[in-house]
N, C-alpha and C positions, 0 to 999 in steps of 0.2 A: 563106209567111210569112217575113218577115225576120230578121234577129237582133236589131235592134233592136223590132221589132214583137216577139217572144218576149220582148224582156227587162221592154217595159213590161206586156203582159196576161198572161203566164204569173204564176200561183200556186206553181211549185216552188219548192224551200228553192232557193237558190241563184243563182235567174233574176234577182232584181232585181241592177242596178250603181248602188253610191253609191259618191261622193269616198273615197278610202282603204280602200276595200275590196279591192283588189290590195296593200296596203302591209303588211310585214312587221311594220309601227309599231301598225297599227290595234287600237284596245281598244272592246268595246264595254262594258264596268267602270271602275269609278273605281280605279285601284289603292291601294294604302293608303301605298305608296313615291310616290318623285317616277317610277319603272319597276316596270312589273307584274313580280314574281318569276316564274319557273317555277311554282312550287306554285300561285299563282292563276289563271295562264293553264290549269291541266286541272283548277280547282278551284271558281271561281266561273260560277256560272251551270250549272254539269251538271246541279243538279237542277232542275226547269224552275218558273216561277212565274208566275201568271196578272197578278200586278199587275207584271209585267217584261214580259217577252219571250214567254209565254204567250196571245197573243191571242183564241183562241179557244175558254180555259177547260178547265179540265181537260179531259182526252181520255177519262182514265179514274174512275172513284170507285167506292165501296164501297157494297153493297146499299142500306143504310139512307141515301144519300147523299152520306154524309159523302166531300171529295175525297182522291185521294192523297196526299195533305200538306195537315194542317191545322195553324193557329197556335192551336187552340182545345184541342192535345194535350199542354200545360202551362198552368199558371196564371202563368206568368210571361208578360209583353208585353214588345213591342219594338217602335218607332218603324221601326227598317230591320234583321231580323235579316240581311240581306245584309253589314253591315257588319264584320262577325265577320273574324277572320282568326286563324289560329292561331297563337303563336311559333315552333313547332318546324316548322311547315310542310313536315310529312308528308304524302306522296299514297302510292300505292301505293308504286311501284318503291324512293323511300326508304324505308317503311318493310320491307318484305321487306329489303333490303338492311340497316339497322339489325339486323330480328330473326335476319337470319341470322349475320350478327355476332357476335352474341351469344351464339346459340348454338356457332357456333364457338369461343369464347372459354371456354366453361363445358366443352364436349368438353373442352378444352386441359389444365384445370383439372383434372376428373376422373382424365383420363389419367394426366396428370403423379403425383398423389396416390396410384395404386393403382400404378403402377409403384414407386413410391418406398416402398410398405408402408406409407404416412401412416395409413390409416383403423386399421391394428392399434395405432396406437400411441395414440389418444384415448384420455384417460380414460377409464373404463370406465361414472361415474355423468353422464356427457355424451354418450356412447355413446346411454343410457335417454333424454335429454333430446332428442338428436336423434328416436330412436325414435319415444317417445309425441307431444311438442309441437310439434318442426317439422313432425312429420308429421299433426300433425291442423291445423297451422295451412295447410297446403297446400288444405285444403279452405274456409275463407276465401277464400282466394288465389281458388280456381275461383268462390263463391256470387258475389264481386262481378263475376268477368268475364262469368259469365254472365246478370247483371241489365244492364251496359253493355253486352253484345251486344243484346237487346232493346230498350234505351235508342234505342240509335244509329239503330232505322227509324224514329224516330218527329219528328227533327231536322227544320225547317222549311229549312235550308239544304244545299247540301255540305258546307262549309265545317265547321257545328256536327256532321253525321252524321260526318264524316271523324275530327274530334276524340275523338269517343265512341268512335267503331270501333275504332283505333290506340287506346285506352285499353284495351277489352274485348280486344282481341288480346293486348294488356302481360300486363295479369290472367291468361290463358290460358293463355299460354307459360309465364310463372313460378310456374303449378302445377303445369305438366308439368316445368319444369325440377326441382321438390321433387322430384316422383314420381320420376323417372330417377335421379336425384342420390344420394338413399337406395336406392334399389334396387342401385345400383353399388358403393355405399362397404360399404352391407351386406351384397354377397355376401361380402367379405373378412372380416365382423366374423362369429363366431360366434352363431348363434341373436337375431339380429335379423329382427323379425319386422315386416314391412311391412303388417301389418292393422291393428298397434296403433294406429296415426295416426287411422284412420277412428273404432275406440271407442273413442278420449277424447275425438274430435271430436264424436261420438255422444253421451258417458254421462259421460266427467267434468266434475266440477261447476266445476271450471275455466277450461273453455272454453263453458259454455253460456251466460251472459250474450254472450258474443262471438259465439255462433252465432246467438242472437237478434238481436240487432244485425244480422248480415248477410241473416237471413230480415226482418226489417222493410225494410230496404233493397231485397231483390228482390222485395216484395211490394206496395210503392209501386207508384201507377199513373200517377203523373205521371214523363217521363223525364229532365225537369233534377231534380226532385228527387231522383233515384236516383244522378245524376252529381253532383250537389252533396254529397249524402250520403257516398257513394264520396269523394271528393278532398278535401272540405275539411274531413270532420268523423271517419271511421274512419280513413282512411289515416293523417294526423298523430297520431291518441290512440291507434290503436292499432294495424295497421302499423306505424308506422315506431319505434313503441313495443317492438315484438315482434321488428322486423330490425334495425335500428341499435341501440337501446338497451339489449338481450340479448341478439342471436345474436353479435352485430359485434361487440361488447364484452366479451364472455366468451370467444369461442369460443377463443383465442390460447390463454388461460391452460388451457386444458384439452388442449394438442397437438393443435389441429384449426385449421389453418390455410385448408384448401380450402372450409368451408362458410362464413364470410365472404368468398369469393369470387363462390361463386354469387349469395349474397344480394346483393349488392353490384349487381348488373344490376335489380335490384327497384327500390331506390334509386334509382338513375339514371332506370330505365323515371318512375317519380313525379316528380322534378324537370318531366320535361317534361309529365307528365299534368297535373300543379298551373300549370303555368304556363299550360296552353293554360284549361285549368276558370276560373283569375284572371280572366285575360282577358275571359272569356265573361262570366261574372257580373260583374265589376269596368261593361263596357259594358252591361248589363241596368239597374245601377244609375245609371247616369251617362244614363239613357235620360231625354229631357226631360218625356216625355208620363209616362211611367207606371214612373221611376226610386223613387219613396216608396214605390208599390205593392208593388213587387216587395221591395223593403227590407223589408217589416212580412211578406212573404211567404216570401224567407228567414229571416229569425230566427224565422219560426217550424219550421220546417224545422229549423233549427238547434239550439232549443228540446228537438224532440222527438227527434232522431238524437242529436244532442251529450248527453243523458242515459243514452242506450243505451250511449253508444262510453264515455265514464265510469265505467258498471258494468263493461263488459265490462275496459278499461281495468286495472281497480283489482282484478278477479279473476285478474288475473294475476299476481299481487304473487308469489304462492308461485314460482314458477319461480326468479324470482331465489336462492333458497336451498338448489335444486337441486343446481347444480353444486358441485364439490368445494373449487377453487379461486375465492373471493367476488373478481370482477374488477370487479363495477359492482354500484348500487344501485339498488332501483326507486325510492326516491324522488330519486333526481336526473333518472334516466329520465323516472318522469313531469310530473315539469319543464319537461323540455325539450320533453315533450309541449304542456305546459300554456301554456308560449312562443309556442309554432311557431303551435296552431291560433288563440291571438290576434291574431297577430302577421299571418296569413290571413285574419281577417276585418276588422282594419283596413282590409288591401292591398283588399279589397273594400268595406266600409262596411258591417259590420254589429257589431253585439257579441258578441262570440267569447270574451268572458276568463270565465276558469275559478276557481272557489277556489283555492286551493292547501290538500296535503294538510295535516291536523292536524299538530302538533306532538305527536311519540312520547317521554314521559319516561322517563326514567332507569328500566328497570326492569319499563317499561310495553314490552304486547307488540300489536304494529302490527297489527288484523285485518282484511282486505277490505272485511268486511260493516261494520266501524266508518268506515273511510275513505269506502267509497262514501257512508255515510248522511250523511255530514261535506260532501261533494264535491258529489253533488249533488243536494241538496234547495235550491240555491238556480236549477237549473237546472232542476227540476218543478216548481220554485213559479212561476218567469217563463209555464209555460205556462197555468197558473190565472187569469193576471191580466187 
């Protein structure tokens, strides 16, 4: 048999020749540039699809039928979920390379600090505050990465699983960065006691709205709405509530200068998480066939999470009055909370504005449980209607 006679009846990957199939130029993707990036060229099309390139239909499926990737494993629709593209345009070797970065940079950090006797010199009543609250809030940290780890097998594309996964990974590392962090700064500090974190995470009444909140989230069984949940509705009310607007804001005036460093990699890690999550849901919306659906389908989504992250939110109020030196207030904090996750479902099309907290008079003393009920009963009343 010939080579040519091989190239037109052979069935192997590889045997047929078409135009531009030797060319270094050739795509068989529409790229989203006028030039495919790198990240698309090892990112689109990896996972295979029957209505693409998948001819002969799943290979594999699951007892009951159902095949290795189904679009029926959210309630959200999409005309082409192919279309997706991430902004941060993470594949493997960037992102290892990112996290190793980073963790590089936190080593740096730590070192520097304990060489230098920094951790003896915190405050003593920010000392406690690291103790009990950063370290119970570390277990947040892990309940979201570990609902976006699961999230991520269940993506209809690469593209959408690569997004999630590089999220659950974020989540992951910047629990174990808490864990290590406090475990190092507190062998220098006297009778700091590294269990504490887990029993307030546990038992105090502080953190248990917030712990619900992240059990409703990992208990979800649809996977955008666990990623939707995660990025547009805890992370802004209450992440970034808990890093930026308390840790990062306080921590200076109490002589602790190295744990707004760590945090700080959190921060960052979310910029890119929230951009890629925009992106996602921002094109789900803008989808021509079934962009309303999905609309009436996150806000309700939003509805029921954005109530949760508001209690949880608003139970944190006492912390602010922890530390010794008052550097920030929670109601400016939750402000800027209440800004940000609007301001995110604009960027997407949905309704995201929040009350703003009551008005505290002269004399009158501000309590959780009065805030929350103020906050939001106008966002469990939306789920009634």
């Amino acid at each position: 048999m010939t080579m040519q006679e091989t190239e037109t009846t052979s069935a192997a990957a590889g045997a047929k020749v078409f135009p531009g199939s030797d060319s270094r130029r050739y795509n068989y993707f529409e790229p989203k540039g006028r030039k495919a990036t790198h990240y698309e060229d090892v990112t689109v099309d990896v996972q295979p699809d029957p209505e693409r390139y998948l001819l002969q239909n799943w290979i594999i499926s699951f007892g009951d039928g159902t095949p290795t990737y189904s679009k029926d494993w959210t309630a959200l629709k999409c005309t082409d979920w192919h279309g997706f593209r991430a902004p941060d345009q993470e594949w493997e070797r960037t992102h290892y390379q990112r996290q190793s970065t980073i963790v590089g940079m936190i080593q740096n950090v730590v070192e520097n600090a304990r060489r230098a006797g920094a951790p003896q010199r915190f405050d003593k009543a920010w000392v406690a505050v690291l103790q009990n609250h950063v370290g119970a809030f570390k277990h947040a940290e892990y309940g979201l990465g570990t609902a976006l780890m699961r999230a991520q097998r269940y993506g209809y594309t690469q593209m959408v699983n690569n997004a999630i996964l590089t999220n659950a990974s974020y989540k992951l590392r910047f629990a174990q960065d808490l864990t290590l962090y406090l475990a190092e700064v507190g062998s220098d500090i006297g009778g700091f006691d590294l269990d504490a974190g887990k029993a307030h995470w546990l038992d105090d009444p502080i953190w248990q709205p917030c712990r619900e909140a992240v059990e409703h989230i990992r208990a979800a069984t649809d996977f955008l709405e666990q990623y939707f949940a995660v990025n547009l509705v805890f992370e802004p009310l209450v992440g970034e509530l808990f890093r930026s607007g308390f840790v990062m804001q306080v921590a200076a005036a109490q002589n602790d200068f190295s744990t707004p460093s760590v945090i700080s990699a959190a921060e960052a890690d979310y910029e890119r998480n929230l951009a890629n999550a925009v992106e996602l849901f921002a094109l789900l919306l803008r989808d021509p066939a079934h962009g309303e659906d999905n609309r009436i389908m996150l806000q309700s989504w939003f509805t029921h999470h954005g109530g949760l992250a508001v209690k949880a939110a608003l139970q944190l109020q006492p912390l602010w009055s922890l530390p010794r030196v008052k550097a920030a207030s929670f109601a400016d904090a939750f402000e800027r909370a209440r800004n940000r996750v609007a301001a995110i479902g604009r960027e997407i099309g949905i309704d995201a504005d929040l009350p703003a907290l009551p008005p505290v008079e002269v004399g009158q003393v501000a309590t959780p449980a009065a805030a929350a009920a103020a906050v939001t009963a106008p966002v469990n009343g939306a789920a009634a209607e």
